[in-house]
C-alpha positions in Angstrom: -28.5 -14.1 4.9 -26.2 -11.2 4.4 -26.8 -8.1 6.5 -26.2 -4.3 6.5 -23.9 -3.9 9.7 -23.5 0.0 10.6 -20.3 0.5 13.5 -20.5 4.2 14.6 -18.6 6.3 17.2 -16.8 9.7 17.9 -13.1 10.6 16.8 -10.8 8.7 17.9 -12.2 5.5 19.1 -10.6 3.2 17.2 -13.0 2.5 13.7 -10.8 2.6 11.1 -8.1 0.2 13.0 -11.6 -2.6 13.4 -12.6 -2.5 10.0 -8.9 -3.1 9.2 -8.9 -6.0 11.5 -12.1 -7.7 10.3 -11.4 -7.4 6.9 -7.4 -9.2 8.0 -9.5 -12.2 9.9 -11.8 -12.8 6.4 -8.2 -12.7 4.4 -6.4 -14.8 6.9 -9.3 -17.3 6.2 -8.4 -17.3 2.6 -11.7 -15.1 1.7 -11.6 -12.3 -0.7 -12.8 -8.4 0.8 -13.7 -5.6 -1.0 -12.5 -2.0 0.9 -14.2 1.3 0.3 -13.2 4.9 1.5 -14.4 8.2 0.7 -12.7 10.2 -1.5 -12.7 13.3 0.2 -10.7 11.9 3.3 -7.2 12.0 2.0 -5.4 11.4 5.8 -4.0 8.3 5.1 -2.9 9.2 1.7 -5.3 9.2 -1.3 -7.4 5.7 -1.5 -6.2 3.9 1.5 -7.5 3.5 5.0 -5.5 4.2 7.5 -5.8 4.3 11.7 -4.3 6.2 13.8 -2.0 3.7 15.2 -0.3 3.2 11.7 -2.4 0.2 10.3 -2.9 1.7 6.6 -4.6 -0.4 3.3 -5.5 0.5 -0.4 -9.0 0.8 -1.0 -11.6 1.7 -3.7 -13.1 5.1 -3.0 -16.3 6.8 -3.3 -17.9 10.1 -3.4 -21.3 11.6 -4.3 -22.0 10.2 -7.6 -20.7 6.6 -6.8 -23.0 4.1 -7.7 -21.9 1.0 -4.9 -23.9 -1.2 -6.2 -22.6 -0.9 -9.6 -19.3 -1.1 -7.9 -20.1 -4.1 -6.0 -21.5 -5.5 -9.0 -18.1 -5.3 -10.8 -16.2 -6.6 -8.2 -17.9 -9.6 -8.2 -17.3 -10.1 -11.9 -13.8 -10.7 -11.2 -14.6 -13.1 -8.6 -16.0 -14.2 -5.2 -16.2 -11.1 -2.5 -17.1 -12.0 1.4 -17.6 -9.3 2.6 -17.3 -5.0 1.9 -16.0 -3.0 4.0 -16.9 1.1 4.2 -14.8 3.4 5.6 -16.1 6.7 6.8 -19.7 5.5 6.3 -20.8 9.5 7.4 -20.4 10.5 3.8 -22.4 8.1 2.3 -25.4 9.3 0.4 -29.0 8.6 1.2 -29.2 6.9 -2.4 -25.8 5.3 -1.4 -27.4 3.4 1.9 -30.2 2.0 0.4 -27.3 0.8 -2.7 -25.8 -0.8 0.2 -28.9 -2.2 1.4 -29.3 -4.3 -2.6 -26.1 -5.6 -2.2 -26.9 -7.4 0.8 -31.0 -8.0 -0.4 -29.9 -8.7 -3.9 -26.6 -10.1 -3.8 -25.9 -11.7 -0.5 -22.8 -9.5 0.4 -22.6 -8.7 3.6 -21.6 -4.8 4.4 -19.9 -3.6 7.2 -19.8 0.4 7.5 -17.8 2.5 9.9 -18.1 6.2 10.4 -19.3 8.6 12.5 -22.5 9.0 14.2 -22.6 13.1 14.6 -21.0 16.1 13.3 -19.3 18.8 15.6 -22.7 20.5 15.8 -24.3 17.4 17.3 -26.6 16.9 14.1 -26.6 13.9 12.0 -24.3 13.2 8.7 -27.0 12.2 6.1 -25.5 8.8 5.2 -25.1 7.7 9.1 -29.0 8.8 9.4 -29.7 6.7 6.6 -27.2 3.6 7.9 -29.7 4.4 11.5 -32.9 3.7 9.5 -31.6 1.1 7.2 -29.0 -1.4 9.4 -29.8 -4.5 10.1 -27.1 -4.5 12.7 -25.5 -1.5 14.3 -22.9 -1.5 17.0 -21.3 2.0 18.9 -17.8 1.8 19.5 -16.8 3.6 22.3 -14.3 6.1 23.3 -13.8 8.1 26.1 -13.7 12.0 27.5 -11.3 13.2 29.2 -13.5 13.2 32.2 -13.5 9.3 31.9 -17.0 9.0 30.9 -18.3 7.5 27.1 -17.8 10.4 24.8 -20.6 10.7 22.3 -20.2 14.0 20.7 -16.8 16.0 19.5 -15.9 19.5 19.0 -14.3 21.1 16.3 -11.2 23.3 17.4 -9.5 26.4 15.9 -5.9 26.9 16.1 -6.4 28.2 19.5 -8.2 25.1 20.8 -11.5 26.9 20.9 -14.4 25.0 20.2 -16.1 26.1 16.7 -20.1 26.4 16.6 -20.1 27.6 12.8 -18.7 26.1 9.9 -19.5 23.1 7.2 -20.1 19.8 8.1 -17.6 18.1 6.0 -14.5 19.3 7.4 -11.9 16.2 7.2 -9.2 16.4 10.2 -7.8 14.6 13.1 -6.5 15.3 16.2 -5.5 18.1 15.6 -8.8 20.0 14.6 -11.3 17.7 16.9 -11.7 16.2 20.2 -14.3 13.5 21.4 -16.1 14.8 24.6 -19.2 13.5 26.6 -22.3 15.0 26.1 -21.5 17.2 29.3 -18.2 18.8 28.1 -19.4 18.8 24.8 -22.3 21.3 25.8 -19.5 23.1 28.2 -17.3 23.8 25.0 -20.1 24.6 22.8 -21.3 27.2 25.4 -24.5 25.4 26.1 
């Protein structure tokens, strides 16, 4: 029975470069993936996923008015699919999720998301609540602080390095703009 996986971490801990590596092993086996990115995160160049230690693939995209379980439905037409694979899983929809959900209920896909858990501000990204509800199988991926400890939380910087409290939740960057922090140096930066 296929399941809804959900991998979730900080910045930085290494997300992008797994999913990359799973979907490798299933196409190393001689099975076919499907790979899905959201639109709006352009790092890697537009539709691909790319990790920070150069590892980079083309990939379908999505953003809020992406039907995935139309899109998973297509892909199949064309022929047998193993496994999808969702990049930046934290700008998912709610609606999106439970699509997700059908293709593994209804179709027998399996679907392995990666993204973040929490935004700068510490509060949840809608679809990564939604993966938390829905998952059948979830799995953190850790990273560390500076301070050695697991860093759960990450701070958004300015071109100073100060920590922001303000701002959108959708902000796409890398290192440059955040940094992964424990929960201790996380309420340290945030003034907490």
């Amino acid at each position: 029975m296929a399941k809804l996986h959900f991998h979730y971490s900080t910045m930085n801990a290494g997300k992008s470069t797994l999913l990359l590596q799973a979907a490798h092993n299933y196409e190393e086996r001689g099975m076919s993936v499907m790979l899905v990115t959201a639109e709006i995160d352009a790092r890697a160049g537009a539709a691909r996923i790319g990790s920070r230690i150069g590892l980079a693939r083309e990939a379908d995209t999505f953003d809020a008015d992406t039907d995935l379980f139309a899109a998973v439905e297509a892909r199949l037409a064309r022929g047998a699919c193993a496994c999808i694979f969702v990049d930046e899983a934290q700008f998912l929809t709610e609606a999106q999720v439970w699509q997700l959900a059908r293709v593994t209920d209804d179709l027998n896909v399996p679907v392995m998301c990666y993204g973040l858990r929490v935004d700068f501000r510490g509060k949840l990204f809608p679809g990564s609540a939604a993966l938390l509800a829905l998952a059948d199988w979830m799995r953190e991926v850790r990273t560390i602080c500076w301070c050695g400890r697991k860093a759960t939380m990450v701070v958004r910087q300015d071109a100073e390095g100060r920590a922001l409290t303000e701002g959108e939740q959708v902000q796409v960057g890398g290192n440059e703009t955040y940094v992964s922090l424990c929960r201790r140096h996380w309420r340290e930066a945030m003034g907490e």
